[in-house]
C-alpha positions as CSV (number, residue, x, y, z in Angstrom):
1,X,0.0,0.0,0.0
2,X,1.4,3.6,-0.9
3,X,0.3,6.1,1.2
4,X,3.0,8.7,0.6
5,X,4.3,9.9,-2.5
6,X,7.5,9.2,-4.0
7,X,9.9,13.1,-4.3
8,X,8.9,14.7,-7.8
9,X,11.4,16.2,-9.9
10,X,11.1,20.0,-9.9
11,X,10.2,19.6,-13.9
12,X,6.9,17.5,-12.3
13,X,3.2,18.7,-12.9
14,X,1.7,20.6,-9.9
15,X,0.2,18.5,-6.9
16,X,-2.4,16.5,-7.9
17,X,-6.4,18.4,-7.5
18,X,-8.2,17.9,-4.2
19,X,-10.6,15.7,-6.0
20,X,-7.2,13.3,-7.1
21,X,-6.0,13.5,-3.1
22,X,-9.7,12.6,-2.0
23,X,-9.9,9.7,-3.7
24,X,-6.7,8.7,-3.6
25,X,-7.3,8.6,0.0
26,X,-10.0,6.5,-0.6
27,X,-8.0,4.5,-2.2
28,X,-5.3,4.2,0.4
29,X,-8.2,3.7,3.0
30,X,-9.3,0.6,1.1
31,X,-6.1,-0.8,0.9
32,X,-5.7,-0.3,4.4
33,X,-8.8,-2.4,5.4
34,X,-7.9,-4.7,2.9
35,X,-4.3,-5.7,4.2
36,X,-5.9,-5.5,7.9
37,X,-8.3,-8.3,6.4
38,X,-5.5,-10.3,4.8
39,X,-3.6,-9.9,8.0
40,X,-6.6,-11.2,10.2
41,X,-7.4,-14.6,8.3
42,X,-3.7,-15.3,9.3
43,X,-2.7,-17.3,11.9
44,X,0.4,-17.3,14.6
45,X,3.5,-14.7,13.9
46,X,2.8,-14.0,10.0
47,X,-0.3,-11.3,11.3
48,X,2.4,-9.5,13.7
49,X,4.8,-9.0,10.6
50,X,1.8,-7.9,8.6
51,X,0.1,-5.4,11.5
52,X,3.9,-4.3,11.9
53,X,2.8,-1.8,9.3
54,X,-0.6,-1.0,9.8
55,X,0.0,2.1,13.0
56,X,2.6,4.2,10.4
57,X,0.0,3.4,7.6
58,X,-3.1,4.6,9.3
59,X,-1.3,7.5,10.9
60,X,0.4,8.9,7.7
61,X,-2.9,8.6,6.2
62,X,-4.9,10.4,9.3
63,X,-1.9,13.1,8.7
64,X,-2.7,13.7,5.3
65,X,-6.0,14.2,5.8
66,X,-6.2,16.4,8.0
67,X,-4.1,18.6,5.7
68,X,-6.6,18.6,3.3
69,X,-9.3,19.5,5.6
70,X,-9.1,23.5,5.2
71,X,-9.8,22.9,1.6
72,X,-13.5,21.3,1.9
73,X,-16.9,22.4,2.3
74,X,-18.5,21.9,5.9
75,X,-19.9,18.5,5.1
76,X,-16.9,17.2,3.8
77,X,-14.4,18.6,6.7
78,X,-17.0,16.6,9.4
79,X,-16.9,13.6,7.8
80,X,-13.0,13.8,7.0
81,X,-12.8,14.8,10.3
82,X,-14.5,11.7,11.8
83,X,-12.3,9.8,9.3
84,X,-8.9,10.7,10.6
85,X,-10.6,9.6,14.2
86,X,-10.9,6.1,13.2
87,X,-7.9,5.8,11.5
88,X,-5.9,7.4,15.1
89,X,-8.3,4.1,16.7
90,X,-7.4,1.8,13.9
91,X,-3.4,2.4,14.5
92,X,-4.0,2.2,18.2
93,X,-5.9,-1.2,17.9
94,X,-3.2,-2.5,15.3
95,X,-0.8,-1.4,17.7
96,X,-2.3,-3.0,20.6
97,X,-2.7,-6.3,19.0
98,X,0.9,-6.7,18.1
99,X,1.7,-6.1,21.7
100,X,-0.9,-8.8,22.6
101,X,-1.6,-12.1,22.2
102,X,-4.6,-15.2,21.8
103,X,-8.0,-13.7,22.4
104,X,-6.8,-10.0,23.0
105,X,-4.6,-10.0,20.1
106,X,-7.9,-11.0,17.8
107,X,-9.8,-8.4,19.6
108,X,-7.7,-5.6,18.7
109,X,-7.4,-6.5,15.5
110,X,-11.0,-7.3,14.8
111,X,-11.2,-3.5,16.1
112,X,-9.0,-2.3,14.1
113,X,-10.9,-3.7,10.8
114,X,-13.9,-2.2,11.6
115,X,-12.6,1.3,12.2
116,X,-10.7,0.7,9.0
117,X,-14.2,0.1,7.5
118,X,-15.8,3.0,9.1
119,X,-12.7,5.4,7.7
120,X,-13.4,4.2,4.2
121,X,-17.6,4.7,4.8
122,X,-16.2,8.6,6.2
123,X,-14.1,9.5,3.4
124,X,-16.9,7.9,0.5
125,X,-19.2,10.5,2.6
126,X,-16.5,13.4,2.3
127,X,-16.4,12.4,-1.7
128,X,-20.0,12.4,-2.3
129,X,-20.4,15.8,-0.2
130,X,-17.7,17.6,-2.9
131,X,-18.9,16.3,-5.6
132,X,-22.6,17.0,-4.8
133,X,-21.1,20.2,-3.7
134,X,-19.8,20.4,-7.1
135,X,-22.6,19.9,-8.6
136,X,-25.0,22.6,-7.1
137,X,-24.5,25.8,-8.6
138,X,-23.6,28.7,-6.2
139,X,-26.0,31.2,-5.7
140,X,-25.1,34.4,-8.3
141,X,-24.2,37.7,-5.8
C-alpha cells in the first residue's frame, strides 16, 4: 500500500487536484482495510509481521488528511474529520494487537478492521459531499 508519494522532480506537474487527493485517500483507505483483512485470516506470527505496518499506515494517512481538511466544504471537513478519528483508533488497535496475544490479540485487531471500515464509509461521505457540492451551482451575488 502507498500512502505517501515518492519526491517529484522539480520539472513535475503541480500537486495532484483535491478531487485526485480525495480519492486517492480513498484508495489508500481501502487498501488499508484490505491488508488488515489479509492480516486477520492469518494465523500465529505471520499477522504481527503484517500489522507491523498498519499504526505508520493509518497514521500517515490520518496526517494527510487532515491537511486537506481547510480545503473542503463543511460536510466534507466533518466527515474527514470523523475519518482521521478512526484511522488514530485503527493504529492504536493495530498497535495493541501486536503487543498482545490469543484472544486480546484477535480483539484488537477485529477492532481495528472495523474502524478501517468506518474510515473508508467517512471518506466515500467526504467524496460524495464535494462532488454534490460540485454539482449545485452557487447562488449568483
Amino acid at each position: 500500500m502507498s500512502i505517501t508519494a515518492a519526491p517529484r522532480p522539480k520539472s513535475a506537474a503541480p500537486s495532484p487536484p483535491l478531487k485526485d487527493a480525495l480519492d486517492h485517500a480513498r484508495a489508500s483507505a481501502q487498501e488499508l482495510h484490505g491488508a488488515l483483512s489479509d492480516a486477520a485470516a492469518k494465523r500465529g506470527g505471520a499477522i504481527r509481521a503484517d500489522l507491523e505496518a498498519i499504526p505508520a499506515k493509518a497514521k500517515a494517512l490520518a496526517d494527510s488528511l487532515g491537511h486537506s481538511l481547510g480545503a473542503q466544504n463543511a460536510a466534507a471537513k466533518k466527515s474527514l474529520g470523523e475519518a482521521v478519528t478512526y484511522l488514530e483508533a485503527t493504529s492504536k488497535h493495530a498497535g495493541e494487537a501486536i503487543r498482545a496475544s490469543g484472544h486480546a490479540a484477535e480483539n484488537s485487531v477485529q477492532c481495528a478492521i472495523s474502524n478501517a471500515r468506518a474510515s473508508v464509509q467517512k471518506i466515500s461521505e467526504a467524496v460524495a459531499a464535494r462532488r454534490e457540492a460540485a454539482a449545485t451551482p452557487s447562488p449568483k451575488k
